[in-house]
RODO-2510 file (C-alpha; in nm, 4 decimals, decimal comma):
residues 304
     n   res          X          Y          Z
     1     x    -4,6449     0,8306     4,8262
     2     x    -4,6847     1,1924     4,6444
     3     x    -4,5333     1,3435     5,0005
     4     x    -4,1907     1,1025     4,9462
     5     x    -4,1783     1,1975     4,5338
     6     x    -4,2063     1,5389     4,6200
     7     x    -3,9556     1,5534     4,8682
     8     x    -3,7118     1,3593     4,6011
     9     x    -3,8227     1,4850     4,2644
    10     x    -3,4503     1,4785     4,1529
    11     x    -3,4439     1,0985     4,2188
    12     x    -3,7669     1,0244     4,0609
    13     x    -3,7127     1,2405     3,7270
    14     x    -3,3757     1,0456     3,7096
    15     x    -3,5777     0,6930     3,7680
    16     x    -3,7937     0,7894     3,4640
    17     x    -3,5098     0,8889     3,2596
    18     x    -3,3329     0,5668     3,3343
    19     x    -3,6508     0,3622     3,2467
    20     x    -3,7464     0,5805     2,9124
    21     x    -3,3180     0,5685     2,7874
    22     x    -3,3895     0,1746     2,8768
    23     x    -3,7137     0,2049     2,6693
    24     x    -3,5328     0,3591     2,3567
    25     x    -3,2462     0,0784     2,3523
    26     x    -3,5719    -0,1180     2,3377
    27     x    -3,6965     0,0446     2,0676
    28     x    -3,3716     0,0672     1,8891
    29     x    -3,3755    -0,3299     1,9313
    30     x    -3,6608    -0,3984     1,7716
    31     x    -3,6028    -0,1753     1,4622
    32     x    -3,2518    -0,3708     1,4075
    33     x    -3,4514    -0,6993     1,4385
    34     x    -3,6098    -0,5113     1,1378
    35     x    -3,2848    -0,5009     0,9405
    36     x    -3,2880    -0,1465     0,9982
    37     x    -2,9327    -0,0222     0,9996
    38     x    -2,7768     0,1116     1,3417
    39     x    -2,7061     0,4176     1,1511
    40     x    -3,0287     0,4918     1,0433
    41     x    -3,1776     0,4173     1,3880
    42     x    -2,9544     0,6583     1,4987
    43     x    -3,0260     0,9263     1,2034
    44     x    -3,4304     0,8661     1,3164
    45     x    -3,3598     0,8885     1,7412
    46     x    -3,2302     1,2224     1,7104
    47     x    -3,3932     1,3752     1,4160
    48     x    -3,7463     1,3302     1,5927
    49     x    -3,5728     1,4622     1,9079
    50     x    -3,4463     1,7409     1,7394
    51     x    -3,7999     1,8515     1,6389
    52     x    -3,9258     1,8688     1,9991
    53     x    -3,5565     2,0604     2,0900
    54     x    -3,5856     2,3098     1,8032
    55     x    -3,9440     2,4363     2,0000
    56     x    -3,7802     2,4032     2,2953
    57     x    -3,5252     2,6337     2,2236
    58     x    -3,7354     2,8632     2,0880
    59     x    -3,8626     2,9116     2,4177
    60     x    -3,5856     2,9555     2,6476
    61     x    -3,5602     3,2475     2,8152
    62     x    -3,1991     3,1755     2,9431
    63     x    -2,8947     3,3057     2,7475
    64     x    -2,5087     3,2941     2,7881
    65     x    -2,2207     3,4865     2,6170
    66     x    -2,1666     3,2033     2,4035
    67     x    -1,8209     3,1205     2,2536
    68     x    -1,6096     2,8127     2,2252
    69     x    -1,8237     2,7158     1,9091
    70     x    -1,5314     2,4638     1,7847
    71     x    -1,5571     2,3007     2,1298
    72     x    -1,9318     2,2646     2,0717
    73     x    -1,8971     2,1068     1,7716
    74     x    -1,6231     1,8875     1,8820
    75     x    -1,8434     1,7935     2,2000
    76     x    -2,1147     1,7184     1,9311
    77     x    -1,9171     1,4809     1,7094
    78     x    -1,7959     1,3005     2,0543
    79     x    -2,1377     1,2105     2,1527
    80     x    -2,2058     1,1010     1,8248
    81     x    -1,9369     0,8840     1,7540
    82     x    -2,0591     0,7292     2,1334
    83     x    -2,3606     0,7066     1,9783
    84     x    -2,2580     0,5100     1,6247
    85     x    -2,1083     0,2621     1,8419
    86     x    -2,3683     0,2203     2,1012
    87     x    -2,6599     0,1797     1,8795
    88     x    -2,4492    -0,0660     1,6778
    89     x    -2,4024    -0,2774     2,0012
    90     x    -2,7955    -0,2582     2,0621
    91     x    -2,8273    -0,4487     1,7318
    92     x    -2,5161    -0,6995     1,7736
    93     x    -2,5177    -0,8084     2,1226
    94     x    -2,7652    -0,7958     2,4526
    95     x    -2,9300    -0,5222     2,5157
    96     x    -2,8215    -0,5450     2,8462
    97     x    -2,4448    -0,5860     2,7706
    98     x    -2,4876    -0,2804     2,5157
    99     x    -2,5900    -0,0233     2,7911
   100     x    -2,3290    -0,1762     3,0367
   101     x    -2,0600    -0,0763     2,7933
   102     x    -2,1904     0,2540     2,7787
   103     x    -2,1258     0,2894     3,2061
   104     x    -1,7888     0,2521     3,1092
   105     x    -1,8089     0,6090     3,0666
   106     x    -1,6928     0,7367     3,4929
   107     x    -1,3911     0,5101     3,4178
   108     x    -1,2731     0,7349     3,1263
   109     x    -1,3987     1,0628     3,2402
   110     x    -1,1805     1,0094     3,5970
   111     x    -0,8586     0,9099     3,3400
   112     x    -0,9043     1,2282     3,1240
   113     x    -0,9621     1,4600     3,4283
   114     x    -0,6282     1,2845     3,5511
   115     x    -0,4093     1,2963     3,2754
   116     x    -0,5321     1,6227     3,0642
   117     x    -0,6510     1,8334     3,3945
   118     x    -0,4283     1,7045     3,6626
   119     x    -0,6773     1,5797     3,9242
   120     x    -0,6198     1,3077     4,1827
   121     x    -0,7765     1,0196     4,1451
   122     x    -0,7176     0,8692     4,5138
   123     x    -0,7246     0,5354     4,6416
   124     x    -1,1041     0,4493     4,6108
   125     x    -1,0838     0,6190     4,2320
   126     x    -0,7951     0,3654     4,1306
   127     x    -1,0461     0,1240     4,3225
   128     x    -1,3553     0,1549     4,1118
   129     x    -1,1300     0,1804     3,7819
   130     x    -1,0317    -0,1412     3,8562
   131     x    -1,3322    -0,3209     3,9287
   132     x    -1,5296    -0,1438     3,6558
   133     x    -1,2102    -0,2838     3,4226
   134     x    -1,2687    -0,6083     3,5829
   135     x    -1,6572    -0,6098     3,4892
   136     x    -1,5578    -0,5528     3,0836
   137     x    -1,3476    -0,7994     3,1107
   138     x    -1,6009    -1,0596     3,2621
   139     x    -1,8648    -0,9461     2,9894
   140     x    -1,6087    -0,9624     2,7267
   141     x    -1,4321    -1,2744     2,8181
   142     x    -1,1886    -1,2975     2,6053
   143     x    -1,0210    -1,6099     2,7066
   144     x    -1,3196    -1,8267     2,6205
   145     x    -1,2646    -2,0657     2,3401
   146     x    -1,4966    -2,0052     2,0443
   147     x    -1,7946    -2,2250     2,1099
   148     x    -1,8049    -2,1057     2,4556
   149     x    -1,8201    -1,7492     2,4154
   150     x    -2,0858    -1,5636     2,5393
   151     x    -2,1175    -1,3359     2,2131
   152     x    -1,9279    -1,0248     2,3138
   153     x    -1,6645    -1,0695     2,0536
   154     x    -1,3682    -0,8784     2,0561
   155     x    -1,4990    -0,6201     1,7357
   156     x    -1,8674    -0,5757     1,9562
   157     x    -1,6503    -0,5210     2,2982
   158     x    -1,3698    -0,2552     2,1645
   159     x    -1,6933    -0,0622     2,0515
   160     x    -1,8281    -0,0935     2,3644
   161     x    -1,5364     0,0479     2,5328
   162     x    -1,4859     0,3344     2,2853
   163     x    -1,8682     0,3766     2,3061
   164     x    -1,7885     0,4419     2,6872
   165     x    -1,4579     0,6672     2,6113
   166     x    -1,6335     0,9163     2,3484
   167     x    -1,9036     0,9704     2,5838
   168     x    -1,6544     1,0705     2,8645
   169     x    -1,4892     1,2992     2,6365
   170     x    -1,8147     1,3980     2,5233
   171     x    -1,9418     1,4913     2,9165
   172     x    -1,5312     1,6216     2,9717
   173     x    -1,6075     1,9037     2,6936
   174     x    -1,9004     1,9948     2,8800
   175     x    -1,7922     2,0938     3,2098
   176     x    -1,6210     2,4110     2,9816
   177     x    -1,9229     2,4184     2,7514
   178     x    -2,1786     2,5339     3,0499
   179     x    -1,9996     2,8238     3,1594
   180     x    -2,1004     2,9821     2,7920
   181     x    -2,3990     2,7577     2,6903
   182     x    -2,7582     2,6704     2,8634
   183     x    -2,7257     2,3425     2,9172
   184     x    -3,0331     2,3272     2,6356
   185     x    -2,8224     2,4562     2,3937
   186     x    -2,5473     2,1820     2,4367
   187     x    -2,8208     1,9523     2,4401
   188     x    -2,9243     2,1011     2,0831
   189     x    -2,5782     2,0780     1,9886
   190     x    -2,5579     1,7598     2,0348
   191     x    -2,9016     1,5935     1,8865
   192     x    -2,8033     1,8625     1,5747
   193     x    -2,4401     1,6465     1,5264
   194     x    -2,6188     1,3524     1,5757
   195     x    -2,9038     1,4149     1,3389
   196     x    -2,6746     1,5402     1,0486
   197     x    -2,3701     1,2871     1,0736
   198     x    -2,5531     0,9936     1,0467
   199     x    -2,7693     1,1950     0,7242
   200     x    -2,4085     1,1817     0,5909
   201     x    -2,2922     0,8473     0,6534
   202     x    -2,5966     0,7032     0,4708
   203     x    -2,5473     0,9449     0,1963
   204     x    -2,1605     0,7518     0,1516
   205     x    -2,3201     0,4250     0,2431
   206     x    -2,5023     0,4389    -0,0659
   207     x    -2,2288     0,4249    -0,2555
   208     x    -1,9642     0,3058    -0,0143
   209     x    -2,0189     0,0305     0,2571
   210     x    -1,7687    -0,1822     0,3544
   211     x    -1,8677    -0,4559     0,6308
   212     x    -1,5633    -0,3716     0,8499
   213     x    -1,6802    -0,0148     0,8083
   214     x    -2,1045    -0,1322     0,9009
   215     x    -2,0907     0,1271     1,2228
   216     x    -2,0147     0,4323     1,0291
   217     x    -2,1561     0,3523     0,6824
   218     x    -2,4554     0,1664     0,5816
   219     x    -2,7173     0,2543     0,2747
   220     x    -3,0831     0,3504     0,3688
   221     x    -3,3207     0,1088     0,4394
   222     x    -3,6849     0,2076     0,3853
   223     x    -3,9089     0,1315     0,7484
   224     x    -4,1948    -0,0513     0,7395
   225     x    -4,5331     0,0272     0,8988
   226     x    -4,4246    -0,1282     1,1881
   227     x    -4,0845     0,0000     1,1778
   228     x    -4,2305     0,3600     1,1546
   229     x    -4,4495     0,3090     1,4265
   230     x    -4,1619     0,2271     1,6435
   231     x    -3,9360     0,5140     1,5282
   232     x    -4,1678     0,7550     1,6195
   233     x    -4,2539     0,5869     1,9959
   234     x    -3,8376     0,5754     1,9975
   235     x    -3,8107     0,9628     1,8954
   236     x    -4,0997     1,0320     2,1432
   237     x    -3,9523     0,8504     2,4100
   238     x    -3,6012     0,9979     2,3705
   239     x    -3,7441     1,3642     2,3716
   240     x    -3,8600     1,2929     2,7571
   241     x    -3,5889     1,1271     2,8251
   242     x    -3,3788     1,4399     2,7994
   243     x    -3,6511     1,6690     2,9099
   244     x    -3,6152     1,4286     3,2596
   245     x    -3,2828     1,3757     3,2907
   246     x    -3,2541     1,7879     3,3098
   247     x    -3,4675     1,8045     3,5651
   248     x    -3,3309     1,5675     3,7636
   249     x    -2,9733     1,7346     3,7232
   250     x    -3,1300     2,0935     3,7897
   251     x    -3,3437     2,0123     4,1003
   252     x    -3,1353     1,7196     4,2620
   253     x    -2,9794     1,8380     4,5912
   254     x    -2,6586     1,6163     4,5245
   255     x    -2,5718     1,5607     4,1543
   256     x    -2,3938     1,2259     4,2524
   257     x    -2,6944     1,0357     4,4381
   258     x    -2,9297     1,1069     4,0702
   259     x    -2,5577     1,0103     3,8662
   260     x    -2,5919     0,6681     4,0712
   261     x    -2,9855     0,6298     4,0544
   262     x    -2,8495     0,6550     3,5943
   263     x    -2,7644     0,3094     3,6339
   264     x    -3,1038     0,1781     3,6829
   265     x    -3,1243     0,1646     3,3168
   266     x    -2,9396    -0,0915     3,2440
   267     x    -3,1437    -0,3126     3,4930
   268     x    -3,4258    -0,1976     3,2807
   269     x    -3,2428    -0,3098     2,9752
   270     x    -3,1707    -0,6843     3,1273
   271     x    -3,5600    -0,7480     3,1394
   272     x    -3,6467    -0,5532     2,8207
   273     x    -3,3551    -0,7548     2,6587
   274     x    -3,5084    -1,0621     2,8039
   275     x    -3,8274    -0,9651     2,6607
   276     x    -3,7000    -0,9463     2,3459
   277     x    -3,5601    -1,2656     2,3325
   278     x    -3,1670    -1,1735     2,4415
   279     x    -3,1982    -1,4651     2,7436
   280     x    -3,0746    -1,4474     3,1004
   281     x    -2,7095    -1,3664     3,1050
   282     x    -2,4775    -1,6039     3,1571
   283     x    -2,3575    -1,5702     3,5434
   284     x    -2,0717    -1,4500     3,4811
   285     x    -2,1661    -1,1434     3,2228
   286     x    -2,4137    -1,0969     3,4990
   287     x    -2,1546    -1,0844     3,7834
   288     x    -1,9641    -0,8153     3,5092
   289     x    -2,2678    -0,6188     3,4178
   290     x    -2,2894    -0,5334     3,8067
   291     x    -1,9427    -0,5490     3,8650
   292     x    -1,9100    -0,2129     3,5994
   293     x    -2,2022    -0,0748     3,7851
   294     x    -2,0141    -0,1353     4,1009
   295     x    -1,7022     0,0335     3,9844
   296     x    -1,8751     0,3559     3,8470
   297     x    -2,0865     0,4142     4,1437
   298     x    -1,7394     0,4078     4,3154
   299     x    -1,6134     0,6496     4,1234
   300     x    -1,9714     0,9109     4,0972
   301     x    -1,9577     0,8801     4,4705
   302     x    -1,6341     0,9268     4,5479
   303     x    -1,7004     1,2734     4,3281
   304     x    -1,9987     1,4371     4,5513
***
């Protein structure tokens, strides 16, 4: 057993990254069954994380020329945004359905290379757009009538999609970004943005919250014991999770087979989910949650 995880470290740092992200949706449900905002959820994930990065970085030998700073700031308020939405789908909908929405993310990174960089998509591209499209749409289902809908309603899935989009920007901006920047320095980036933008949003919440507005503004909510406990096993968690997901990237012989082992989590997050009292999915959000995975493997595949 050692001899096979040896000879495929890349796959099994990416399996544990898969199963601790599915482990911090877990986390982030719970806390929201709390009545913690997503917000503040959000505000705790990354400022914990940004703790264990700060040492981190202290210790990295590795430097670039640097650079670009406006484009690692924008690439920080991307993933941020992605992340507003998709911790505010952890609290609405499935678990499961929440991390499926965030796969969208191939589909919109393929688009923007297309239209902004001018790269062919091909026939198996248009392919997996297609069926990934056709998996949102089975999740979402927004043809059922009202007492027959499966919960996804058409405010959760929108935010599910542009959870997906901002994240493919987000990953776009750093294809540029790592030709000036350790990839540990993006990763800072990033967990900084996400630390201090929700800080703000709950400083405005306090004094202006408006339910339509309840993904980017929300007052603080003080933890409880419980709640703490949690947010520190979340923070925790989230730290390996990028410390793994690195290693997998650096050490994998092909990026795309580790980019396709990613989507584990969200088989994770169907039994955690279940756990925490989401249910089975209906068959057919089940047939869609698989049919997006379907559609992005198509598309990290047809990429190695």
């Amino acid at each position: 057993m050692l001899r096979i995880i040896k000879h495929n470290l890349g796959i099994y740092f990416m399996v544990l990254a898969s199963l601790e992200f599915a482990l911090v949706g877990t986390c982030a449900k719970i806390l929201s069954q709390e009545n913690l905002p997503s917000i503040e959820i959000m505000f705790f994930r990354n400022g914990i994380g940004l703790l264990f990065m700060m040492y981190y970085l202290s210790r990295l030998k590795v430097h670039k020329e640097g650079g670009h700073f406006w484009l690692l700031v924008f690439r920080g308020i991307a993933g941020s945004i992605s992340l507003y939405l998709f911790f505010y789908n952890i609290s609405n909908i499935m678990l499961s359905g929440a991390f499926a929405f965030q796969k969208t993310s191939p589909i919109f990174v393929t688009l923007i290379a297309f239209f902004l960089f001018k790269e062919s998509i091909g026939f198996k591209g248009w392919v997996g757009i297609l069926i990934a499209f056709g998996g949102m749409l089975l999740v979402s289902q927004p043809w059922s009538e009202p007492s027959m809908h499966t919960g996804f309603d058409l405010k959760n899935t929108l935010l599910g999609a542009l959870s997906g989009f901002f994240s493919a920007v987000a990953l776009t901006s750093v294809r540029k970004l790592r030709k000036f920047y350790a990839t540990e320095q993006i990763a800072f980036s990033f967990i900084l943005m996400g630390t201090l933008l929700p800080l703000l949003s709950m400083v405005v919440g306090e004094f202006y919250a408006p339910k339509e507005l309840d993904f980017m503004l929300a007052p603080f909510s003080m933890p409880s014991l419980k709640a703490w406990i949690v947010i520190v096993l979340m923070g925790v968690l989230g730290t390996f999770y990028q410390i793994h997901i690195s290693k997998s990237y650096g050490i994998a012989k092909k990026a795309g087979i580790v980019a396709g082992i990613s989507y584990l989590d969200v088989v994770f997050s169907i039994f955690f989910g279940m756990l925490l009292g989401d249910g089975f999915p209906s068959a057919m959000v089940f047939f869609g949650i698989f049919t997006i995975i379907f559609g992005g493997l198509i598309l990290v595949y047809g990429k190695i």
